[in-house]
C-alpha positions as CSV (number, residue, x, y, z in Angstrom):
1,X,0.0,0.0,0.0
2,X,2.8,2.3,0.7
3,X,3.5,5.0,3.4
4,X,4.1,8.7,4.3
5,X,7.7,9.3,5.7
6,X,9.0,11.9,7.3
7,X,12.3,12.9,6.8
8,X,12.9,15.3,9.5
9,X,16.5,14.1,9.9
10,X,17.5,15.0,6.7
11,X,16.2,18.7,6.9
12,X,17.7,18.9,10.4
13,X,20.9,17.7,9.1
14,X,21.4,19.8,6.6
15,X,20.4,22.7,8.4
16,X,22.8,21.7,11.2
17,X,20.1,22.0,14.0
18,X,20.1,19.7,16.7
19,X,16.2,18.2,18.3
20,X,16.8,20.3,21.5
21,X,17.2,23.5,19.4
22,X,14.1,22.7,17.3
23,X,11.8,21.6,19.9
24,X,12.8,25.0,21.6
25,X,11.5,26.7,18.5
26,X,8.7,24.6,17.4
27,X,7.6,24.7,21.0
28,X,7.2,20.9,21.2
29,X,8.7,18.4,23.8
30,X,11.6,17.0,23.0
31,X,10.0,13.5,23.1
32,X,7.0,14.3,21.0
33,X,10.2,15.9,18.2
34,X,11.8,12.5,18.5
35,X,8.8,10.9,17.6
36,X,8.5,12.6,14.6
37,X,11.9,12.4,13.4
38,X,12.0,8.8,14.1
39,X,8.4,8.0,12.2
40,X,7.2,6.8,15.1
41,X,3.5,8.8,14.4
42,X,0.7,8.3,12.3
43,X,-0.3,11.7,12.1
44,X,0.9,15.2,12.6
45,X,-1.3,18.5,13.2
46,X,-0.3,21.2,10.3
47,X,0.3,24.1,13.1
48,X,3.4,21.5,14.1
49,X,4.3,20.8,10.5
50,X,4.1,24.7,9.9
51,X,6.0,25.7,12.8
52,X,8.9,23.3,12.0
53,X,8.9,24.5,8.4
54,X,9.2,27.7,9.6
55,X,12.6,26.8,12.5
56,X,14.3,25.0,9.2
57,X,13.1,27.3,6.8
58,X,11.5,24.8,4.5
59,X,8.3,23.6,2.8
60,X,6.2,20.8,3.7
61,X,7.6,18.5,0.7
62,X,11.2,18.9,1.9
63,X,10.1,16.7,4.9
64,X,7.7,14.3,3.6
65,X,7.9,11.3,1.5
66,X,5.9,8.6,-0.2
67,X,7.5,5.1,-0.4
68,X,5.3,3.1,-2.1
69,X,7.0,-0.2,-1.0
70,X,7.1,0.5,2.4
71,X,4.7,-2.2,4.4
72,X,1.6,-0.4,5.9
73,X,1.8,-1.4,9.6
């Protein structure tokens, strides 16, 4: 079926920000950022995903992926 991916880890990596410094700024927990970056969710709210757009200074697309062989769980 295929799945949504975030790749949060990439973005973060590239923009040489570490989780503690981007939880700061998306105003998240640290935990609940892990999560995320880790694709440990099945859902996130679009005030989250535009707030961490906003800290890396990049669009929605640059963080999400489709892999259409990856198992649905």
């Amino acid at each position: 079926m295929g799945k949504i991916l975030l790749e949060l880890d990439v973005m973060m990596a590239r923009r040489h920000m570490s989780l503690n410094d981007l939880a700061d700024k998306v105003g998240i927990t640290n935990v609940n950022l892990s999560k995320i970056k880790n694709n440990k969710v099945n859902a996130i709210r679009f005030g989250t995903l535009a707030n961490i757009c906003k800290a890396l200074d990049c669009q929605p697309g640059d963080l999400l992926k489709y892999d259409p062989e990856a198992p649905d769980e």
